[in-house]
KOLLO-50239 format. One record per residue: x, y, z of N, C-alpha, C in turn. Coordinates in steps of 0.02 Angstrom, whole numbers, plus 32768, in hexadecimal, padded with zeros to 4 digits. Each point is the difference from the previous one (the first is absolute). Layout:
! KOLLO-50239
{{X,Y,Z},{X,Y,Z},{X,Y,Z}};
...
This chain:
! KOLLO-50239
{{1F35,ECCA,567A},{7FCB,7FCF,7FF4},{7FD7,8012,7FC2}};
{{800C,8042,7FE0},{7FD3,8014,7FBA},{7FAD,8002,8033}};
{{8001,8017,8047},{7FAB,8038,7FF0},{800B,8042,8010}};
{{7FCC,8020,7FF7},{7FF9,8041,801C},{7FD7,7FFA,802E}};
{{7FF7,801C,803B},{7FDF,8019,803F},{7FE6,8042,8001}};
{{7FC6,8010,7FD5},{7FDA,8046,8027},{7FE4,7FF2,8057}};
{{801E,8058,8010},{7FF6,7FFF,8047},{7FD8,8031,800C}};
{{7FDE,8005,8034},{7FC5,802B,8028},{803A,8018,8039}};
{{8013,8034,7FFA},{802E,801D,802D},{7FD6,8009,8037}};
{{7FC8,8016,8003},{7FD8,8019,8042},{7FEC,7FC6,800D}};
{{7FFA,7FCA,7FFA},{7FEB,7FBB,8034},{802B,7FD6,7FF5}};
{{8044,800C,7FE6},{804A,7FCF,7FE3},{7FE7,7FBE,800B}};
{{7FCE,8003,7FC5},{8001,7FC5,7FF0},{800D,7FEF,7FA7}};
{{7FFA,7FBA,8001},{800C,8003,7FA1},{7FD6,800F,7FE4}};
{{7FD7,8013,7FD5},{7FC4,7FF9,7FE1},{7FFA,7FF1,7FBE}};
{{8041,7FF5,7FE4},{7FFA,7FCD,7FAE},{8043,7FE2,8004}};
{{7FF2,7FC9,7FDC},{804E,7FF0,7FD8},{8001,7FD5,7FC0}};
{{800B,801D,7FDB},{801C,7FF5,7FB8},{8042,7FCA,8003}};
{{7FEC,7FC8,7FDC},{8039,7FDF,7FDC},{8008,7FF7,7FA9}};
{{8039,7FD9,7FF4},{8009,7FF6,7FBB},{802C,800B,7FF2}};
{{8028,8020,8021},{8061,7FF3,7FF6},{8016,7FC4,8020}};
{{803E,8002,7FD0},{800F,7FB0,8016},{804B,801B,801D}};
{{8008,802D,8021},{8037,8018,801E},{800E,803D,8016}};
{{8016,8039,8033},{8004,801D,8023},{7FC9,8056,7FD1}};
{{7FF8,8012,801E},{7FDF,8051,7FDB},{8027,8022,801C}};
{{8022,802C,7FCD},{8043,8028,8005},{7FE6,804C,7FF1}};
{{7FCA,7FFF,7FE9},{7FE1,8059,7FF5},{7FB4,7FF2,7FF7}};
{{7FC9,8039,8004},{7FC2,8007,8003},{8009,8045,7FEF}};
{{7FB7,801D,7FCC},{7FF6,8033,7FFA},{7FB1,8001,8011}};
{{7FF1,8034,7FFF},{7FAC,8010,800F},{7FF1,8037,7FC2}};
{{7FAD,7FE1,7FEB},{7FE2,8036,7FDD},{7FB3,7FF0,8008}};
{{7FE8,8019,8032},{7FB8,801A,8012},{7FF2,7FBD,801F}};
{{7FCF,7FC7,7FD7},{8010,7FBC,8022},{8029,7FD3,7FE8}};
{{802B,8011,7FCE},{8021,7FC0,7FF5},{803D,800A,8015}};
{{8018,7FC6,8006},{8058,7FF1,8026},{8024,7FDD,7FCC}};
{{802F,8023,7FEE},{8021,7FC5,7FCB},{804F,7FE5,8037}};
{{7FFB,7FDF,7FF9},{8037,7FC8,8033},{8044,7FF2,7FC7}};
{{8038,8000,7FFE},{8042,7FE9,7FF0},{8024,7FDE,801A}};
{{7FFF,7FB3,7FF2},{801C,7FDB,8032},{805C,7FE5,7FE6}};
{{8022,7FD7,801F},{803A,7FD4,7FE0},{7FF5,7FCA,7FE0}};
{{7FB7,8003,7FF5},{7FFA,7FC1,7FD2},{8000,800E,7FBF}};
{{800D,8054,7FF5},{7FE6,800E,7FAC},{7FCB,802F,7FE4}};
{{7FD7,7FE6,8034},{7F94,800C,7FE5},{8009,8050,801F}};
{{7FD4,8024,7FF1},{7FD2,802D,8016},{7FB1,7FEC,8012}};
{{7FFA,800B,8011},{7FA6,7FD5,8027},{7FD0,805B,8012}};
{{7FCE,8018,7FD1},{7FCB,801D,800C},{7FEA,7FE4,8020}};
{{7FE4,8024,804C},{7FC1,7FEA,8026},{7FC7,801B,8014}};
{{7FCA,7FFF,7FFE},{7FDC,8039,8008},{7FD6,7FEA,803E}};
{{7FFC,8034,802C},{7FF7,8004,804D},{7FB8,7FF9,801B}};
{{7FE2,800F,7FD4},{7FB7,7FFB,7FFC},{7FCB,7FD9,8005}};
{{8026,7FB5,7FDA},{7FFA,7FDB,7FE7},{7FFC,7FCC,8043}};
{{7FBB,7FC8,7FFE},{8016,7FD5,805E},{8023,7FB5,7FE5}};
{{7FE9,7FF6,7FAD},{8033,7FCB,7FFA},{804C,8026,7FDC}};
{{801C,7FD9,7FED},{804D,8016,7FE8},{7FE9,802D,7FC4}};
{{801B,8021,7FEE},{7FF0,800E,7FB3},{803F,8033,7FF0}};
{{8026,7FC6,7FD9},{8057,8024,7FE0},{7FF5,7FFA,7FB9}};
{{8033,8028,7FEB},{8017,7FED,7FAE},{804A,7FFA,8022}};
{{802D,7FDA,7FD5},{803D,7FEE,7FFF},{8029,8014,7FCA}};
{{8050,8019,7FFB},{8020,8014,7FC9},{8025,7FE4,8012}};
{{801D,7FD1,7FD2},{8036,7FC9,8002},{8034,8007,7FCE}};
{{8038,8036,7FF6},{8023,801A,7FD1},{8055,8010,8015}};
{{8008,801A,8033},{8033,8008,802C},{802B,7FCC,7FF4}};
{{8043,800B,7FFB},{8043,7FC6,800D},{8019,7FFE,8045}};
{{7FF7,8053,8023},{801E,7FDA,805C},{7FD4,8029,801F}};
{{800B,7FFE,8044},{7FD8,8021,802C},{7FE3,802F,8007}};
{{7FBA,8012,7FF5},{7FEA,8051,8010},{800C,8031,802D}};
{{8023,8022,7FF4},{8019,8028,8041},{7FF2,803C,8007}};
{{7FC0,8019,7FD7},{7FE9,804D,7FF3},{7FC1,7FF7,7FEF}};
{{7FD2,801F,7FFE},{7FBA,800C,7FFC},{7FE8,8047,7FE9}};
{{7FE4,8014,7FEA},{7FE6,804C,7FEE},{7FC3,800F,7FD6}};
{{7FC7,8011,801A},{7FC8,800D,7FBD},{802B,804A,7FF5}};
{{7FE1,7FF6,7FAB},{8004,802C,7FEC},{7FBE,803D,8010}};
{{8019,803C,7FDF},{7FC6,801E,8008},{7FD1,801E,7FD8}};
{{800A,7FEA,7FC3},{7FD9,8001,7FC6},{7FDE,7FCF,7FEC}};
C-alpha cells in the first residue's frame, strides 16, 4: 500500500504512519530520527519522526525498484 507503520511494541499499538509511496516499501534505513523509505515506485522518501505533520523530502532519480537502503557514515 506504500505506508510505514511505527509501532509501540509495549502497548502494540501503531503510533505513526507515514505515506507517499505510490507502491510497496521494499527497504527502510534509520538514522537518529529520520527514516528514509525505498519503495517499487522509484522514490526514496526522507521522513522525519518528530515531526506531528508529514515532513519528507523526496528523491525521484531511480529507473527500478529500491531494494537497499544504507546511511552512510560520514
Amino acid at each position: 500500500m506504500g505506508e510505514i507503520d511505527i509501532f509501540d511494541t509495549h502497548r502494540k499499538k501503531i503510533v505513526r504512519t507515514f505515506d507517499g509511496h505510490l507502491s510497496r516499501v521494499g527497504s527502510l534505513a534509520w538514522n537518529d530520527n529520520i527514516i528514509a523509505s525505498g519503495s517499487r515506485d522509484r522514490a526514496i522518501l526522507l521522513s522525519d519522526i518528530r515531526c506531528k505533520r508529514p515532513s519528507q523530502i523526496k528523491f525521484i532519480s531511480h529507473k527500478q525498484e529500491i531494494c537497499g537502503l544504507k546511511w552512510s557514515f560520514d
